[in-house]
N, CA, C and O atoms as a MOPAC input file, in Angstrom:
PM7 MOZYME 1SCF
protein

 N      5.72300 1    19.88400 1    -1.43200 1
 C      4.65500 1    18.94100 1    -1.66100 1
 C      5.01400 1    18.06200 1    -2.85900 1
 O      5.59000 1    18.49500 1    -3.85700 1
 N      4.59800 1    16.68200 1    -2.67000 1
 C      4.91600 1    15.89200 1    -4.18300 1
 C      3.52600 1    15.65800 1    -4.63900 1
 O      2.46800 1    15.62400 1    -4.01100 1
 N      3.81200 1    15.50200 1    -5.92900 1
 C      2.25700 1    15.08000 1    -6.88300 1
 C      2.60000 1    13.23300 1    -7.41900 1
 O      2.96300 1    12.85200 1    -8.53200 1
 N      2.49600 1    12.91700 1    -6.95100 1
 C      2.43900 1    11.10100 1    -7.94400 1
 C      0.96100 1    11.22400 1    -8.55500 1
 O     -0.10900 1    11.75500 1    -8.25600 1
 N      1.56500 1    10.34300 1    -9.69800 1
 C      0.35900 1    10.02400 1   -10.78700 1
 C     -0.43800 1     9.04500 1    -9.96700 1
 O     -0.34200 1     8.99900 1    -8.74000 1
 N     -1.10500 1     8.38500 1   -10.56200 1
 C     -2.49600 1     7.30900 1    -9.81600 1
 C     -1.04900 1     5.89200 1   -10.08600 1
 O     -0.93500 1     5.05400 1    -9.19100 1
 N     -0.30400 1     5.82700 1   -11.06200 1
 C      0.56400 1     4.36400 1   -11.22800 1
 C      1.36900 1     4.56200 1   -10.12200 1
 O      1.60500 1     3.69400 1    -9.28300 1
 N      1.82700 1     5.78400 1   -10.10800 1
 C      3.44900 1     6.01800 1    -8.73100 1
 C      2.51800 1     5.78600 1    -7.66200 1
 O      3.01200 1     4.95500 1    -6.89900 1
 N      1.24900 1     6.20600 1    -7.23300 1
 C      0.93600 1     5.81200 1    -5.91100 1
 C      0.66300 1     4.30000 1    -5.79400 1
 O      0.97800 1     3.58300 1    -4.84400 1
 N     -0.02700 1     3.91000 1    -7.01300 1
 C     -0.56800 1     2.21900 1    -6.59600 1
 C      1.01100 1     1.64600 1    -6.61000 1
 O      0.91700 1     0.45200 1    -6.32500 1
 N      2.29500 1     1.96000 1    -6.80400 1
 C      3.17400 1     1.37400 1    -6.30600 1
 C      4.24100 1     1.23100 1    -5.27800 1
 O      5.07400 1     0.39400 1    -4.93100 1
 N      3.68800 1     2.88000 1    -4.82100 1
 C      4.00300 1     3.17400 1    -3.04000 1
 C      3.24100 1     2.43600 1    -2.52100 1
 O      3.91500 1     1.68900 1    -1.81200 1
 N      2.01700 1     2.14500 1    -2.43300 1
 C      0.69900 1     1.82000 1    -1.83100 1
 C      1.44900 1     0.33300 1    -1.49600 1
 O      1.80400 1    -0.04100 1    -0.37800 1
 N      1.59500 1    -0.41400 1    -2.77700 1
 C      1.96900 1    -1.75100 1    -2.98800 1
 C      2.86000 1    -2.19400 1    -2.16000 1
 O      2.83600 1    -3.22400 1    -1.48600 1
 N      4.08800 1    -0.93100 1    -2.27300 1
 C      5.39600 1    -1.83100 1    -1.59500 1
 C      5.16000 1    -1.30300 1     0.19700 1
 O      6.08600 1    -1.48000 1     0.98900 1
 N      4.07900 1    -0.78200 1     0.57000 1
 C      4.12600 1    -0.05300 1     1.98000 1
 C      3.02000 1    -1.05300 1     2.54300 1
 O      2.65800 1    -0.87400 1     3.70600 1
 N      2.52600 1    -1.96700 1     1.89700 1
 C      1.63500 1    -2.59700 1     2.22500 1
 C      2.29600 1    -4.35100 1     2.48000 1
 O      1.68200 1    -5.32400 1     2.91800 1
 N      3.16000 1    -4.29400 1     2.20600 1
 C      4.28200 1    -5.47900 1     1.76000 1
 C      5.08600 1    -5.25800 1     2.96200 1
 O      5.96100 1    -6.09100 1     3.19600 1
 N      4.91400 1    -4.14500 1     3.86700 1
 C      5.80700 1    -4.05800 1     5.20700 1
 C      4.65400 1    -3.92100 1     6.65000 1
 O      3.57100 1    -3.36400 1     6.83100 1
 N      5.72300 1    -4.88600 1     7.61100 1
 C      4.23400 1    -4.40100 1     8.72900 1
 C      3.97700 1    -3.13500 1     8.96200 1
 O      4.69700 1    -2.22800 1     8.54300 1
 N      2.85000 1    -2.94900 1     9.70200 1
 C      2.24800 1    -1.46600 1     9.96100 1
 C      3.43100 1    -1.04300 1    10.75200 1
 O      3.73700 1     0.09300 1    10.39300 1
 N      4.27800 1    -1.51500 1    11.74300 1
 C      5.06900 1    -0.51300 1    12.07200 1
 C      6.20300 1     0.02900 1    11.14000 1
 O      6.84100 1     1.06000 1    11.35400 1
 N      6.33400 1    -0.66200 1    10.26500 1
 C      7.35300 1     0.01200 1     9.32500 1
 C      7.44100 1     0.71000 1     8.33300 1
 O      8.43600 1     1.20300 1     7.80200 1
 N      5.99700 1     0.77700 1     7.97400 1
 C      5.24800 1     1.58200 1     6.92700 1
 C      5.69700 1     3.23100 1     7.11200 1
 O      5.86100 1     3.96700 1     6.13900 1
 N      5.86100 1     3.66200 1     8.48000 1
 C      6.04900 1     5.12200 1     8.63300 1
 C      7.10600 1     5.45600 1     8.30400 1
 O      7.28500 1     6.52500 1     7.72100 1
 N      8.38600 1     4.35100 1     8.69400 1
 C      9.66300 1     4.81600 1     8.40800 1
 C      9.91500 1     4.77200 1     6.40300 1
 O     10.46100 1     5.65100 1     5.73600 1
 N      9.40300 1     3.67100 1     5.97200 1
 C      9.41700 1     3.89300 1     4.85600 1
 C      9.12000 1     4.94500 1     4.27400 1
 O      9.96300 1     5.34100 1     3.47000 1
 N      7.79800 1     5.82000 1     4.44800 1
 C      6.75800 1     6.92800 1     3.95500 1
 C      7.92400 1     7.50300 1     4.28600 1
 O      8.76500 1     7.35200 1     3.39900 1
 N      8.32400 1     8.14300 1     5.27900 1
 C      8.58400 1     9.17400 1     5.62500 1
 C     10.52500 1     8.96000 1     5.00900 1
 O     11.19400 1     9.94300 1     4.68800 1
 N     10.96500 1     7.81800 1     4.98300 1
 C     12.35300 1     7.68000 1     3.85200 1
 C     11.96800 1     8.45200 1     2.19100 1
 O     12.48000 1     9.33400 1     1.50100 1
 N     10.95000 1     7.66600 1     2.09600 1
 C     10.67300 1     8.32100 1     0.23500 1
 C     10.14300 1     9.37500 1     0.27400 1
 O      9.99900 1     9.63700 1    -0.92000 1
 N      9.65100 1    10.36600 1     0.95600 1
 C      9.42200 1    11.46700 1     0.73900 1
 C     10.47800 1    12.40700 1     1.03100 1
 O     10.61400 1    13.48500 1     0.45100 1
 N     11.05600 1    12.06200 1     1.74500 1
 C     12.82300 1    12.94000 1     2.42700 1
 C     13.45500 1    12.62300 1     0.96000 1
 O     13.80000 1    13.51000 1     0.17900 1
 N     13.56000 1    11.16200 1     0.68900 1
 C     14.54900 1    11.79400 1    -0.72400 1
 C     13.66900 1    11.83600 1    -2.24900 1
 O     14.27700 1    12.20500 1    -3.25400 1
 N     12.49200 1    11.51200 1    -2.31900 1
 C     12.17000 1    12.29900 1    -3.28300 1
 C     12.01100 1    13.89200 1    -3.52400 1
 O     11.82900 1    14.37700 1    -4.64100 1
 N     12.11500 1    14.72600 1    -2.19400 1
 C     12.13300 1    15.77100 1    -1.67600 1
 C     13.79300 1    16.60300 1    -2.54400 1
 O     13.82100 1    17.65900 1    -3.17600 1
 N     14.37200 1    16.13400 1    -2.39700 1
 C     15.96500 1    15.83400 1    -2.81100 1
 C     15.69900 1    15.62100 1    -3.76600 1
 O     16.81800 1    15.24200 1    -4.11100 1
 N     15.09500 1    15.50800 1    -4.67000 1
 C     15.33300 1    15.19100 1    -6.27800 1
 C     14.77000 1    16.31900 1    -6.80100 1
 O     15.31500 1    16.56900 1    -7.87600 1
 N     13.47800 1    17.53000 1    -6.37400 1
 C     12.60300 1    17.90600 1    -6.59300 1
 C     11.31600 1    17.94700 1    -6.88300 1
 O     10.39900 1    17.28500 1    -6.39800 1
 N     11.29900 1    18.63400 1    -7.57500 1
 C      9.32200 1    18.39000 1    -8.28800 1
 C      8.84900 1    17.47400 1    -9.22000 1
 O      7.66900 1    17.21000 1    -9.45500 1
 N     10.01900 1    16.92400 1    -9.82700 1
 C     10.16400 1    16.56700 1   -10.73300 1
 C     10.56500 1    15.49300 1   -11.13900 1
 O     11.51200 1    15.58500 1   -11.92000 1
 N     10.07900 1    14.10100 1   -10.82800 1
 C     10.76900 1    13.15500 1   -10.41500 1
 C      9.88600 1    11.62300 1   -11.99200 1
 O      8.92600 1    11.85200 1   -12.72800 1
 N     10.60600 1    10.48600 1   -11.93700 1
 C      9.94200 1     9.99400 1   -13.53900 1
 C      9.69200 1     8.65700 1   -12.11400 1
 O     10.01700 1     8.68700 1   -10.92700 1
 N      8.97100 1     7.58800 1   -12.96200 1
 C      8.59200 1     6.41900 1   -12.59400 1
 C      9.45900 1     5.84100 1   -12.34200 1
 O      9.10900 1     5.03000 1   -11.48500 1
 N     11.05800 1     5.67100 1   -12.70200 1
 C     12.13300 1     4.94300 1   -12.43100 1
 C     12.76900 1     5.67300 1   -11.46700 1
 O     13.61200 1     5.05200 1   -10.82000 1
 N     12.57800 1     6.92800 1   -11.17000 1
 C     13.38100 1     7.93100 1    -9.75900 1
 C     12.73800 1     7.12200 1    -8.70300 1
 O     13.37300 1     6.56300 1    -7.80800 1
 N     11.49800 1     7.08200 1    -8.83500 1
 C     11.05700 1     6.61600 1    -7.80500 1
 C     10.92900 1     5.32100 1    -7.50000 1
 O     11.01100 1     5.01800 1    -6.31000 1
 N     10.69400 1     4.24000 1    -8.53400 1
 C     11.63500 1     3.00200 1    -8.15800 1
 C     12.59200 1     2.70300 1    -7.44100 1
 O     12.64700 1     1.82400 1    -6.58100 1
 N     13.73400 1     3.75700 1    -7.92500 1
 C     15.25400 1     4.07800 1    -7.39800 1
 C     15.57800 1     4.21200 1    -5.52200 1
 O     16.35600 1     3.67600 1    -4.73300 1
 N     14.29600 1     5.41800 1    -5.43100 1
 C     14.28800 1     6.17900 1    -4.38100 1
 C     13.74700 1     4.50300 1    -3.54000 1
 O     14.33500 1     3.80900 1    -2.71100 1
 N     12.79300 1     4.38500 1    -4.02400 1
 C     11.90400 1     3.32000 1    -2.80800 1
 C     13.17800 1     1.61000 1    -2.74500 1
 O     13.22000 1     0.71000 1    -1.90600 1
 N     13.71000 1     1.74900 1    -3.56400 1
 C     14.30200 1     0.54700 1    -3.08600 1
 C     15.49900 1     1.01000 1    -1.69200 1
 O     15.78600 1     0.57900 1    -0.57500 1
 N     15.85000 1     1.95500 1    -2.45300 1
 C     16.81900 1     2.46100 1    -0.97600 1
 C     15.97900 1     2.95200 1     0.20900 1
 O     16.59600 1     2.88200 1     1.27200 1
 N     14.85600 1     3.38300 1     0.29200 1
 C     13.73200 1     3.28800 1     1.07000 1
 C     14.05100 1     2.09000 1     2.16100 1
 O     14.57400 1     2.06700 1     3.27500 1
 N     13.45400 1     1.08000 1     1.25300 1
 C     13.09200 1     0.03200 1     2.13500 1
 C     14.46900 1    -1.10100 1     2.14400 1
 O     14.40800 1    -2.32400 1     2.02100 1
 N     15.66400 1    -0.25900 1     2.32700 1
 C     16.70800 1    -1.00600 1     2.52700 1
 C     16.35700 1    -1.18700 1     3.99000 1
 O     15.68300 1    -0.44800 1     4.70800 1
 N     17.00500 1    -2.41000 1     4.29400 1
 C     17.31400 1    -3.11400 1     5.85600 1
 C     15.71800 1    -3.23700 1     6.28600 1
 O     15.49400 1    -4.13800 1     7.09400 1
 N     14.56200 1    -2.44200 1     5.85000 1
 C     13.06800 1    -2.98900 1     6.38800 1
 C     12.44000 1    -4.06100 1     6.02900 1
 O     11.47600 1    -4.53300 1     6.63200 1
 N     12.99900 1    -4.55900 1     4.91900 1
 C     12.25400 1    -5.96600 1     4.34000 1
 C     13.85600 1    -6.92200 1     4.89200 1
 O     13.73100 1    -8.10000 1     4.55500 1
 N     14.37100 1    -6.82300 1     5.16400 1
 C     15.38100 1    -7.63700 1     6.09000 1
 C     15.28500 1    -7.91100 1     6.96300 1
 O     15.62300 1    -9.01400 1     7.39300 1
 N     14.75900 1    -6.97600 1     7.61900 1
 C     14.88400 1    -6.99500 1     9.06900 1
 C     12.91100 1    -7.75300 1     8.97800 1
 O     12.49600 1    -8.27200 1    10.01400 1
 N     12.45200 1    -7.73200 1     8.37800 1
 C     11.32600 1    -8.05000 1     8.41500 1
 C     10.97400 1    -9.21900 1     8.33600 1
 O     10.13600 1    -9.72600 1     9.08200 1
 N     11.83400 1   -10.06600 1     7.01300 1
 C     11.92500 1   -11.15300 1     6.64800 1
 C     12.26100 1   -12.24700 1     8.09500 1
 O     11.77500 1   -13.34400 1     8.37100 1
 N     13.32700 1   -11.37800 1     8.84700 1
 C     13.96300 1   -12.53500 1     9.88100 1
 C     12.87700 1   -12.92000 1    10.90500 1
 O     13.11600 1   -13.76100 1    11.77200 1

């Protein structure tokens, strides 16, 4: 299970909302697989880290 603070979610929230609804799942379900991989234990910039490789090729492929 992960815990985000109220800031880490309003900035999942942010960038999952910034993709259409169909792509929202693959994202969710990218950042939780590798924040999963980092552990319990993760800072505000892991997860920056994590979500940009997240939403590699979905805001590309989105943009076109």
């Amino acid at each position: 299970m992960l815990a985000l603070t109220d800031s880490q979610l309003q900035i999942v929230w942010a960038a999952a909302d910034s993709l259409p609804v169909e792509k929202r799942g693959v994202f969710l379900g990218r950042l939780v697989g590798q924040l999963q991989l980092r552990g319990s234990r993760f800072t505000t910039a892991d997860l920056e880290e994590v979500m940009r490789s997240a939403l590699l090729g979905l805001i590309q492929k989105s943009a076109a």
